[in-house]
C-alpha positions in Angstrom: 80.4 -12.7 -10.1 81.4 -8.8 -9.9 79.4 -6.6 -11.8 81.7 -3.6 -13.4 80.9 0.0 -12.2 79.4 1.0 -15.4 77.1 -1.8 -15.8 76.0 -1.5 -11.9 75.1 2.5 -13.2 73.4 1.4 -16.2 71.1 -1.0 -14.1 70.4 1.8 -11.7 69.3 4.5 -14.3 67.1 1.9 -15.8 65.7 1.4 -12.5 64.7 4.8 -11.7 63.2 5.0 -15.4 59.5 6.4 -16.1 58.1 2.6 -15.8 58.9 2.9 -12.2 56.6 5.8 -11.6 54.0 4.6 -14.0 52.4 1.4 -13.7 50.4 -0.5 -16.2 47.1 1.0 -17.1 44.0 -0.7 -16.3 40.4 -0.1 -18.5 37.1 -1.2 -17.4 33.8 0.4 -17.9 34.7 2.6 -20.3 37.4 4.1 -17.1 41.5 4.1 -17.6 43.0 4.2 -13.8 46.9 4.8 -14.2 48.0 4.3 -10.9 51.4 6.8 -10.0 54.5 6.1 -7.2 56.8 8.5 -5.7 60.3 6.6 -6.9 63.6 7.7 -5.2 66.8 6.1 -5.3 70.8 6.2 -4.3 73.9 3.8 -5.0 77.4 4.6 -4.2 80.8 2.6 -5.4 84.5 3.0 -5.0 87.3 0.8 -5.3 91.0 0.7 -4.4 94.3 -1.5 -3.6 95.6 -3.0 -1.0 98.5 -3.3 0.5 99.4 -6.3 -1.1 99.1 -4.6 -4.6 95.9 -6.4 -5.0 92.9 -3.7 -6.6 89.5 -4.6 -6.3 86.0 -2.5 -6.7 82.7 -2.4 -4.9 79.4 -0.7 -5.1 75.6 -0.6 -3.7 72.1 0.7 -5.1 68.6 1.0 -2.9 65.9 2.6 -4.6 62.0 3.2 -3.0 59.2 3.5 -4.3 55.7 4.5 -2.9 52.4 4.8 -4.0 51.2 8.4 -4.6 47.7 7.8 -6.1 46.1 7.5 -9.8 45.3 9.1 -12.8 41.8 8.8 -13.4 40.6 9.1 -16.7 37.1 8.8 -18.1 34.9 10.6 -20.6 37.8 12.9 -21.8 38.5 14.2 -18.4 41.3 13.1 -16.3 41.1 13.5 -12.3 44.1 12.8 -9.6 43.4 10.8 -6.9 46.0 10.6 -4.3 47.1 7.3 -2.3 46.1 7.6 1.6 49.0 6.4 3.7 47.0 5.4 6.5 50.3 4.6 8.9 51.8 8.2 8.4 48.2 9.9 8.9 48.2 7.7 12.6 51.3 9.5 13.4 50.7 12.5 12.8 47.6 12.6 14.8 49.5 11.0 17.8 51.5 13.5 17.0 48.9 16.0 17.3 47.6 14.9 20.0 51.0 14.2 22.3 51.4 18.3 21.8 47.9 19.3 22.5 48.4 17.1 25.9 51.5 18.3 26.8 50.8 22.0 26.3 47.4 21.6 28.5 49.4 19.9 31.3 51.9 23.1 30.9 49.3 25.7 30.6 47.7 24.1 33.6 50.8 24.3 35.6 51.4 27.8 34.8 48.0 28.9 35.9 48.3 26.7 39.3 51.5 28.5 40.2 49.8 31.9 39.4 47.0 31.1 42.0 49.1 30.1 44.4 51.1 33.5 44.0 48.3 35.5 43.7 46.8 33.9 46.7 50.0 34.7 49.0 50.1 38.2 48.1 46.6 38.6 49.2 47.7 37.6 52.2 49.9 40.1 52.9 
């Protein structure tokens, strides 16, 4: 079954819709949590004909979505609290730490050479 261009763009806007980004809102103890995701998106299509005269049409859609955090709400006041992402705060810190490593080994380097120089000039 092909689905026509303009039906495969009407699915897509409704997937990228507010109830993407929203969830359901959950009440307990006299607290409303409305949990909230980061929702991003992309499709493409195109068609054409071949060289046998024969036409035909074609397209894709991916969409993401990630959890940014929740709305909390209680007593009248609402408070954000944002989602963790444990693996990205990992990499960073390899990150961090990768750098801090290499520039040590470097600055070490640097200063071993400078001995040694300094050390045959007082030589001299």
């Amino acid at each position: 079954m092909m689905i026509a261009m303009d039906e495969l763009l009407d699915r897509a806007q409704d997937t990228l819709s507010g109830r993407r980004v929203f969830g359901e809102p959950v009440h307990q103890d006299g607290v409303t949590v409305l949990p909230a995701a980061a929702v991003s998106g992309g499709g493409g299509g195109g068609g054409g004909q071949g060289e046998d005269g024969e036409e035909g049409q074609g397209g894709g859609f991916g969409m993401r979505a990630k959890p940014a955090g929740v709305y909390v709400i209680h007593d009248g006041h609402v408070q954000w609290q944002p989602a963790v992402d444990v693996n990205q705060l990992v990499g960073t810190l390899a990150f961090v730490a990768v750098v801090a490593f290499l520039t040590r080994w470097r600055t070490t380097a640097i200063r071993a050479k400078a001995t040694v120089a300094a050390e045959l000039l007082s030589d001299d």
